[in-house]
N, C-alpha and C positions, 0 to 999 in steps of 0.2 A: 538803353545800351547795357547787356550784361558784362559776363564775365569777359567776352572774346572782345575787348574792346576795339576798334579799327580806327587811324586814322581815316579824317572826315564824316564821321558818321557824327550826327545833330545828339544832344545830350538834351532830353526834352526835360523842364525843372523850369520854376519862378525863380529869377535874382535879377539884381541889379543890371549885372551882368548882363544877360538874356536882353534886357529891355532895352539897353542902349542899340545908339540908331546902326546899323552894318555898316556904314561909312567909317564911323567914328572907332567901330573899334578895330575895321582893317587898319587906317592909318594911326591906330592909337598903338596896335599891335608893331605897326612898321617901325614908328617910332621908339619905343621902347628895346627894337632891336638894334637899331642903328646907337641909341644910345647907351647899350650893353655894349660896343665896339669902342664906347673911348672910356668903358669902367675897366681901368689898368692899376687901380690901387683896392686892398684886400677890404678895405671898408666900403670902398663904391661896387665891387663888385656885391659885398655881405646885402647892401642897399635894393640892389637887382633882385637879389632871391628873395627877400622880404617884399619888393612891390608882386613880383609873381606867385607869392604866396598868398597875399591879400587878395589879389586878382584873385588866383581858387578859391579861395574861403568866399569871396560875394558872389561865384557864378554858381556856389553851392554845388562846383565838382569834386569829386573825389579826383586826388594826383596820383592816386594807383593807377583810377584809368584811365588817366592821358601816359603813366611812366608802359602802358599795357600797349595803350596804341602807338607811339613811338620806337618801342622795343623793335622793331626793326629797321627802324633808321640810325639805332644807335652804332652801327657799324661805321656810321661816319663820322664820330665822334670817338671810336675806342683809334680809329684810322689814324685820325689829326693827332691824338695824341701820342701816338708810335712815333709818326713821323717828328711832333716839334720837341719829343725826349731824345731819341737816335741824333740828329741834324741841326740842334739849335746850341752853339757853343756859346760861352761864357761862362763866368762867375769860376765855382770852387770845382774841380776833378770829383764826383763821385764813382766813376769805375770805369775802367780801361781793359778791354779784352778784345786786342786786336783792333782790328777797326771802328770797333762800337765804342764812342765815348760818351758818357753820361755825365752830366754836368749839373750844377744848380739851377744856374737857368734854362738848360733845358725839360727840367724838373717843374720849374715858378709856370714855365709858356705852357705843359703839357696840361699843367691841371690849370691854369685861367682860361685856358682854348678849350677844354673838354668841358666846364662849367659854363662856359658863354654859349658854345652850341646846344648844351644841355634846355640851357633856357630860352634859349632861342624857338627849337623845336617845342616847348612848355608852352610856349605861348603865342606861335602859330597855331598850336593844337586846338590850344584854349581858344581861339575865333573861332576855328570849324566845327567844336563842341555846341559852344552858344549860340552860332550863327546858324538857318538852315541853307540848303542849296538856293533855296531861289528868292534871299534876302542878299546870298552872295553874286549872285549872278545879277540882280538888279542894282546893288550898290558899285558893280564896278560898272553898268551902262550907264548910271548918273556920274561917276567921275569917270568917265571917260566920254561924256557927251560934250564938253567944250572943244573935243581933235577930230570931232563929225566934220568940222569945217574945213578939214585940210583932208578928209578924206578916210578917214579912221572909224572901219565898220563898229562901231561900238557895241551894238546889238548883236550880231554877230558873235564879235569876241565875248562878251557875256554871256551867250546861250550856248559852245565852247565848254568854256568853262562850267558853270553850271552841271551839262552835263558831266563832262568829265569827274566834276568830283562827283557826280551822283553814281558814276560805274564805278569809285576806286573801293568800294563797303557793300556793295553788289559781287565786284568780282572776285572780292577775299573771302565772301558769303559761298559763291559758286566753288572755289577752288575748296573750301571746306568740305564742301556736302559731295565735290564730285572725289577728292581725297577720303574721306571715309566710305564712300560706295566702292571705288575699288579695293580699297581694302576689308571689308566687309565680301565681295567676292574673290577673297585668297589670292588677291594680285601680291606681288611682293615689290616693294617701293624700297628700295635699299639706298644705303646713306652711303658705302663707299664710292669713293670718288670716279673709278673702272664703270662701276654699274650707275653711275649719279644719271645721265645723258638717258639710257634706258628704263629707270624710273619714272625721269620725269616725262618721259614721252606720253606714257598715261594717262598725265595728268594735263598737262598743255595742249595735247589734240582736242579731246571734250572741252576743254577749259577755252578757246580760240572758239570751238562750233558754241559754243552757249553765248560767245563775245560776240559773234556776227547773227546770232537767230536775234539778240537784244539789239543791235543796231537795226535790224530788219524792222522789227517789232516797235521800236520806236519813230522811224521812218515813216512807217505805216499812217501810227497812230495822228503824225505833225499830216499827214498828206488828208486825211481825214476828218481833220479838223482845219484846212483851211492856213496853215500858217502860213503866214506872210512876211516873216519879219520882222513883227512889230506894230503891224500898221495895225492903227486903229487900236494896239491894244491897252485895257484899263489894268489899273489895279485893285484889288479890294482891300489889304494894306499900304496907304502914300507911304515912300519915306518922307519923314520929317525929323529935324534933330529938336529934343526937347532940354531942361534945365538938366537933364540927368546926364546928358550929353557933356554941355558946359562943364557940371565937377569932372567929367573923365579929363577933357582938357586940361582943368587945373590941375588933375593931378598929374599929368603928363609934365607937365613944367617945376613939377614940385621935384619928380624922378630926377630930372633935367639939373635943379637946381642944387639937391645933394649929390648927384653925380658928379657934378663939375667940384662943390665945395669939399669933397673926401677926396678928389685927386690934388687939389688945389694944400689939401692937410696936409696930403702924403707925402707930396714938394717940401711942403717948410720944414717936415719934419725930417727929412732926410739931409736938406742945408744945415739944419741945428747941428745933429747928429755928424 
C-alpha cells in the first residue's frame, strides 16, 4: 500500500498482528469497540489510545496510513462533534451568541465523542489492513455457520461481503485513474457548488460503466468456474485459532480490566473531591 492509502486495502507485512486467526481479531476488534463506549473517564479513555497504539506498533503499520485511509470518514467525526458542542448543556456558560450555547460539557462530550469515533475507525481499519479479503469472508461463514440451521445463508452473506470490500480499493483505484484522465484531456472538474452536479457527471458516468463491465467480468469468471456456493469447496489455509490467539484474548480482558478499574478511580475520586 503506498502513498494513496484506501480503506480496506490488505497491508501485506510479518507481525503478530497479521498472524492471528480473522475470527479473533474481528471479534477482538468488536470488542475493543464496544468497550471504548463505556471509557467515560480521561485515564480509561488515555488506556484505549495506548492499547490501539500497541495494536499498530505489532501489526507493524504505519498510523499515517490508516489516519490516510480514514481521512474521509472523518467527516463523521468532525459531525458528532459540532453537534455534541452546539446541543449538549451543562456544566459552566462558555459563550452565548444568540442561539448557540457552548458549555463545558458540551466541550468534555465533543472531544470524548470525536476521540472514541476516532479510534474506533483506528481499529476497524487496523482488521482490514492485517486481514485480507478472503480470510474476511471465510471468518464470518465460520461464525455464522451455527444460524445455517434456522436458515441463515451464510456462504452467501460471506461471498457479499468479501466481495464488497474487494470493489471499495478497486473503485477509489478507478475513480482515480478515470479523475486524472479527464483531467489530463482539459475537462474542467470545478469545485464550486453551481458547477459540483456538472463536474461530477464526468466522473460517475465512466466510473458506474467500469462498476458494471467488473460485475460482468466477475460473473463471468464464477459462471466459468463452476461455482456453486460452496459445495465441495477446500481450502488451502484451515482457520484454526493458535496460542497467539489465547494472548489476544487475555489482552482483551486486561483492556476490560483497566477500563472498568480507571472509571471505577474516576468515581472515588470525584466522591473524595
Amino acid at each position: 500500500m503506498g502513498k494513496g492509502a484506501i480503506f480496506g486495502t490488505y497491508y501485506e507485512t510479518e507481525s503478530p498482528i497479521h498472524a492471528l486467526d480473522p475470527r479473533t481479531k474481528f471479534l477482538g476488534a468488536l470488542a475493543a469497540t464496544i468497550i471504548g463506549l463505556f471509557a467515560w473517564s480521561p485515564a480509561a479513555l488515555v488506556m484505549l489510545c495506548v492499547f490501539t497504539a500497541i495494536c499498530y506498533a505489532l501489526a507493524k503499520v504505519p498510523v499515517s496510513a490508516a489516519l490516510r485511509a480514514i481521512a474521509p470518514l472523518m467527516f463523521i467525526v468532525v459531525i458528532t462533534m459540532i453537534l455534541n458542542l452546539l446541543f449538549v448543556s451543562g456544566g459552566e456558560e462558555l459563550l452565548s451568541a444568540g442561539p448557540i450555547l457552548i458549555t463545558t460539557q458540551g466541550v468534555h462530550d465533543a472531544i470524548f465523542f470525536g476521540i472514541r469515533l476516532t479510534l474506533f475507525l483506528l481499529i476497524m481499519c487496523l482488521y482490514t489492513l492485517t486481514t485480507t479479503t478472503i480470510d474476511i469472508a471465510d471468518s464470518f461463514e465460520k461464525l455464522l455457520a451455527p444460524f445455517k440451521r434456522i436458515g441463515v445463508p451464510a456462504r452467501e452473506i460471506s461471498l457479499m461481503m468479501g466481495i464488497a470490500l474487494g470493489f471499495i480499493p478497486q473503485l477509489s483505484r478507478e475513480f482515480s485513474n478515470i479523475r486524472r484522465a479527464q483531467q489530463s484531456r482539459g475537462s474542467k472538474l470545478p469545485s464550486a457548488h453551481k458547477r459540483r452536479t456538472t463536474g461530477l457527471t464526468a466522473l460517475l458516468v465512466p466510473l458506474f460503466t467500469s462498476v458494471f463491465r467488473h460485475a460482468d467480468t466477475l460473473s463471468q469468471a464464477m459462471d466459468s468456474r463452476c461455482y456453486r456456493g460452496g459445495v465441495g469447496r477446500t481450502r488451502l489455509k484451515p482457520l484454526e485459532f493458535t496460542r497467539l490467539d489465547g494472548f489476544a484474548v487475555i489482552a482483551i480482558v486486561i483492556l476490560l480490566a483497566a477500563v472498568i478499574g480507571c472509571n471505577m478511580a474516576d468515581t472515588m475520586l470525584e466522591g473524595i473531591l
